[in-house]
C-alpha positions as CSV (number, residue, x, y, z in Angstrom):
1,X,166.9,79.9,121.7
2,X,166.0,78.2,118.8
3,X,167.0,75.0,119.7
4,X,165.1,75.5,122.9
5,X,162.2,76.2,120.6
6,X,162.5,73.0,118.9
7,X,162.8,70.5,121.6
8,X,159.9,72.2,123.6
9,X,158.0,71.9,119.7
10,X,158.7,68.5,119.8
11,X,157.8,67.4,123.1
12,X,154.2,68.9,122.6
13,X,154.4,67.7,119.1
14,X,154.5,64.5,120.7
15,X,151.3,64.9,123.0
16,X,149.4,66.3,119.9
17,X,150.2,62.9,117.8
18,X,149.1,60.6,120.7
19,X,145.5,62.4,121.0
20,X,145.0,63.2,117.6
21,X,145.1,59.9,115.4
22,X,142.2,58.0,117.1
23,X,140.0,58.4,113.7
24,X,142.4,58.4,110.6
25,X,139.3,58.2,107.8
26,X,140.3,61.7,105.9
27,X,136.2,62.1,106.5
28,X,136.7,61.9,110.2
29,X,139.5,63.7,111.0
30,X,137.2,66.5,111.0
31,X,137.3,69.9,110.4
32,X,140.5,70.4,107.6
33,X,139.1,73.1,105.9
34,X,138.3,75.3,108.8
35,X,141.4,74.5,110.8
36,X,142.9,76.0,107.7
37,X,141.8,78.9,108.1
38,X,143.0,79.6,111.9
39,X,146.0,77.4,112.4
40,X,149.3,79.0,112.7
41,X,152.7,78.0,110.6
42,X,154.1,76.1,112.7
43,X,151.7,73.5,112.0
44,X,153.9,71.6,109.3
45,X,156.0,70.6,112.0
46,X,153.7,67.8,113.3
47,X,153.3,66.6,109.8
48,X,157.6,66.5,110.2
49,X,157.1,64.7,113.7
50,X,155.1,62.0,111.7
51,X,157.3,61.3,108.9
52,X,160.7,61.6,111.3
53,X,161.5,65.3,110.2
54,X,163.2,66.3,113.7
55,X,165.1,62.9,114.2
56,X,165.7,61.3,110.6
57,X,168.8,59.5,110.3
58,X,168.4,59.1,106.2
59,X,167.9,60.9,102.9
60,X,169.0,63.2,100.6
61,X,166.3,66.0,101.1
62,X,165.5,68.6,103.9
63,X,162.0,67.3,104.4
64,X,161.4,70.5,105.4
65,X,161.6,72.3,102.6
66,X,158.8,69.9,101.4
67,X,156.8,70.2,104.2
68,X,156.5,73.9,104.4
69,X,154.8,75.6,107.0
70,X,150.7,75.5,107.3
71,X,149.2,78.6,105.6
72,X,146.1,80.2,107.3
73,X,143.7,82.5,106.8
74,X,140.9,82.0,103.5
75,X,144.1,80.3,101.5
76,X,144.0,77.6,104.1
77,X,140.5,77.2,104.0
78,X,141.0,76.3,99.9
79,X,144.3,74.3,100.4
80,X,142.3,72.3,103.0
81,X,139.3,71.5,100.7
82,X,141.7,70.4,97.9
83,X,143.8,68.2,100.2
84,X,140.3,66.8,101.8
85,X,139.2,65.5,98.1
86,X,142.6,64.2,97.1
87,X,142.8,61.8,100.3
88,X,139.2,60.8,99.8
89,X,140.1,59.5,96.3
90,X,143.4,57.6,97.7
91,X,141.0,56.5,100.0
92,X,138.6,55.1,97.6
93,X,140.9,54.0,95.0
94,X,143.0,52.1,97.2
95,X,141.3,50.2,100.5
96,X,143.6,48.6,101.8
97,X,145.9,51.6,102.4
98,X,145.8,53.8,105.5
99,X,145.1,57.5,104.6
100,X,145.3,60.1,107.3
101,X,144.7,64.1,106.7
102,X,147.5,65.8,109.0
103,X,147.2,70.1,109.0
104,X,147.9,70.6,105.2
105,X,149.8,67.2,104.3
106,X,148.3,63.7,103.6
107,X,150.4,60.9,105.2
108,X,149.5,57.4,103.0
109,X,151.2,54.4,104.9
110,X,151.7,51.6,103.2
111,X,151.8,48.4,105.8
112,X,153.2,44.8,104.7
113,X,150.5,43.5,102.4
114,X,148.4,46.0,102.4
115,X,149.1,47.8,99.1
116,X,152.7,48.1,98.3
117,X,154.1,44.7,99.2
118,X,158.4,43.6,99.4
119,X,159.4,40.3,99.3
120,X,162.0,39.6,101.8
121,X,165.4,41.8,101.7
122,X,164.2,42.7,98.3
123,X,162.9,45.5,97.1
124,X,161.7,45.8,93.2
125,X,158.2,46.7,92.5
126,X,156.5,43.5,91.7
127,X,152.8,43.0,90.2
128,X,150.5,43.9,92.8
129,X,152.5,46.9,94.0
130,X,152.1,48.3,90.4
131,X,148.3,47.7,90.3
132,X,148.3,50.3,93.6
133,X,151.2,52.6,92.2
134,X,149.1,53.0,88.7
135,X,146.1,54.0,91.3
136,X,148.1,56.3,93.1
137,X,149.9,57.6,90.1
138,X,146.8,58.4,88.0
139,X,145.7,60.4,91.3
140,X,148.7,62.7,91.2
141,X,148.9,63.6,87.4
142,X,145.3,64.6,88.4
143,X,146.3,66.8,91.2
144,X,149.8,68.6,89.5
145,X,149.7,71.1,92.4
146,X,151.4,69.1,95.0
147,X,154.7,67.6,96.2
148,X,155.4,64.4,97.0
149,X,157.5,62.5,100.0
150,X,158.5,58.5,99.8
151,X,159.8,57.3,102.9
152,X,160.7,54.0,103.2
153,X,161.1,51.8,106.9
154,X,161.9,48.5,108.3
155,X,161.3,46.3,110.8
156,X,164.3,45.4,113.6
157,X,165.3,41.9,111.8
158,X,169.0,42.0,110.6
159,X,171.5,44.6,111.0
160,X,170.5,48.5,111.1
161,X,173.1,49.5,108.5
162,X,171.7,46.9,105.9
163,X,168.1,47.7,107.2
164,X,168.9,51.2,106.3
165,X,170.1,50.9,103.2
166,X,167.1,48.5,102.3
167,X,165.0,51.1,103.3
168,X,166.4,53.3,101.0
169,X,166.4,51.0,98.0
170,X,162.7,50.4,98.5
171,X,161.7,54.0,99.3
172,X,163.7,54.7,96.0
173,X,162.4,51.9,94.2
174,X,158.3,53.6,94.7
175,X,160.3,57.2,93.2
176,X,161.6,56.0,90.3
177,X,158.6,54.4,89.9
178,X,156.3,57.4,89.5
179,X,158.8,58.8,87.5
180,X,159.1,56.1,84.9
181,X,154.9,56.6,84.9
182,X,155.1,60.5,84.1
183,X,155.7,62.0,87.5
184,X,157.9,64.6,87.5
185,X,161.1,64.1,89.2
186,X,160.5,68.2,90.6
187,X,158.1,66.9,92.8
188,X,159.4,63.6,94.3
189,X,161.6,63.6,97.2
190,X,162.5,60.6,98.5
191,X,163.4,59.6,102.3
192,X,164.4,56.5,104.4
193,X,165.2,55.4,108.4
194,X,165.6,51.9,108.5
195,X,164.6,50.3,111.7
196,X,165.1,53.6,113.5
197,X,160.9,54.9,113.0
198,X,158.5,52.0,114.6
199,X,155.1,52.5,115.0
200,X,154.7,49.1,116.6
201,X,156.1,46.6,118.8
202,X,158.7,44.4,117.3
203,X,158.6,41.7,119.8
204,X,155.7,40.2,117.8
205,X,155.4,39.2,114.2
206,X,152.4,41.6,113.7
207,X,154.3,44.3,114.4
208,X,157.1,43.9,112.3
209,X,154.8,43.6,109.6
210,X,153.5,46.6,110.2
211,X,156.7,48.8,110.7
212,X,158.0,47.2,107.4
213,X,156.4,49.9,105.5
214,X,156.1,52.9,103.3
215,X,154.8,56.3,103.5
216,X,153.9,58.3,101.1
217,X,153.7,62.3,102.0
218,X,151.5,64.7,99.8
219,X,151.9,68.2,100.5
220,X,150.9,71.5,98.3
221,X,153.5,72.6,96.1
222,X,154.1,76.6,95.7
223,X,151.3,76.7,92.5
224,X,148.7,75.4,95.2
225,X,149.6,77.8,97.8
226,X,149.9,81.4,95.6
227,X,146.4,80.1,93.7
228,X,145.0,79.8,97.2
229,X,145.9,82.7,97.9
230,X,145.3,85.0,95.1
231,X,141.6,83.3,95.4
232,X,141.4,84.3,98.9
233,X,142.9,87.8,98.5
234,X,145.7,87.1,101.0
C-alpha cells in the first residue's frame, strides 16, 4: 500500500511542479507563511521531487531524513517567515543565482556561469565560485537553525558513469567547502545524479549549460522546528 501511496504521490507531485514554478522570486511565490500554517506533512515530498528524492541514483544520505516533512499549524507560520527572509538575502546577496521558496525548503540552483562556475571535467572551486560561496556561507553562520543539501548535476556529454562521478566530486567539492569556512559538517549532506536529473533540453548548447549545475537545499534543522513550536504552543 505504501508503495501505491508513493507512485500515486509522485505522479501528482509531478502536476504540482509543472503549475507551480511560473514565478520563482521568494517574494512571489506568495503566501509561505500562511501555507505554513494549513499545509499537511506530506508537503516535503515535493521539495524531494525537485531535488530527485523519489528517483536519485547517487549519494550517501537519505535525503529524506533532511527534508523532513512540512510542519503546520502556528509553527509553520514561524518556520515560513524565517525561511521567507533567508531566501530573500540569497536573493540579494547573490543575483545571478536562482532562488525558489518550495513548502518549508529553499532550492538555490546554481546554473553554468551564473554563480558557482566548473571548468570543463573539472571540478575545484576556483575564484569566482569562492566570491558566491563566501556570500552564501556568511548567510548560513547567520541562520545556524537549518540543514543543508548540495546536489551536484551534469549535462549528457560523455559517459554517465564518469558524468556521475563528476557530479559527485563537484557536489562534494561546494561541501567541503563550507566546511573548510566554519560550516559544520552536522548540517551538510551532500548529493549527486549525474546526467540522470535535466531540467532542459540537451539537444542544444543552452541547455546543457543549464543542466550542468548545482543545487543547494536549505531546510530547518530540528532547533528551528521545536523553537517554532514551543513559540506557537504546538
Amino acid at each position: 500500500m505504501k508503495t501505491i501511496l508513493n507512485k500515486i504521490g509522485i505522479i501528482v507531485l509531478a502536476l504540482v511542479l509543472t503549475t507551480s514554478f511560473t514565478n520563482c522570486k521568494p517574494v512571489q511565490n506568495a503566501n509561505n507563511k500562511q501555507k505554513g500554517a494549513v499545509i499537511g506533512a506530506t508537503g516535503g515530498a515535493i521539495l524531494g521531487a525537485i531535488i530527485g528524492n523519489n528517483v536519485g541514483k547517487g549519494g550517501n544520505g537519505e535525503l529524506g531524513a533532511v527534508i523532513g516533512g512540512v510542519i503546520g499549524g502556528g509553527a509553520g507560520v514561524l518556520i515560513g517567515s524565517k525561511m521567507d527572509k533567508q531566501a530573500q538575502e540569497i536573493e540579494n546577496e547573490i543575483p545571478g543565482a536562482q532562488v525558489e521558496r518550495v513548502d518549508q525548503g529553499i532550492v538555490v540552483t546554481f546554473e553554468d556561469g551564473s554563480g558557482v562556475y566548473f571548468a570543463t571535467n573539472k571540478y575545484n572551486i576556483n575564484a569566482a565560485s569562492q566570491s558566491t560561496l563566501n556570500k552564501l556561507t556568511a548567510i548560513f553562520k547567520e541562520n545556524s537553525d537549518t540543514n543543508i543539501l548540495v546536489i551536484g548535476h551534469t549535462d549528457s556529454s560523455g559517459e554517465a558513469d564518469y558524468n556521475m562521478t563528476l557530479s559527485k566530486n563537484r557536489a562534494t567539492s561546494v561541501t567541503n567547502y563550507l566546511k573548510q569556512n566554519g560550516i559544520s559538517s552536522g548540517r551538510l549532506t551532500t548529493n549527486w545524479f549525474g546526467e540522470t536529473k535535466p531540467v532542459h533540453d540537451n539537444s542544444t548548447a543552452e541547455g546543457r549549460a543549464k543542466n550542468r549545475r548545482v543545487n543547494i537545499v536549505i531546510v530547518p534543522n530540528e532547533e528551528m522546528i521545536e523553537d517554532a513550536k514551543q513559540k506557537a504552543g504546538n
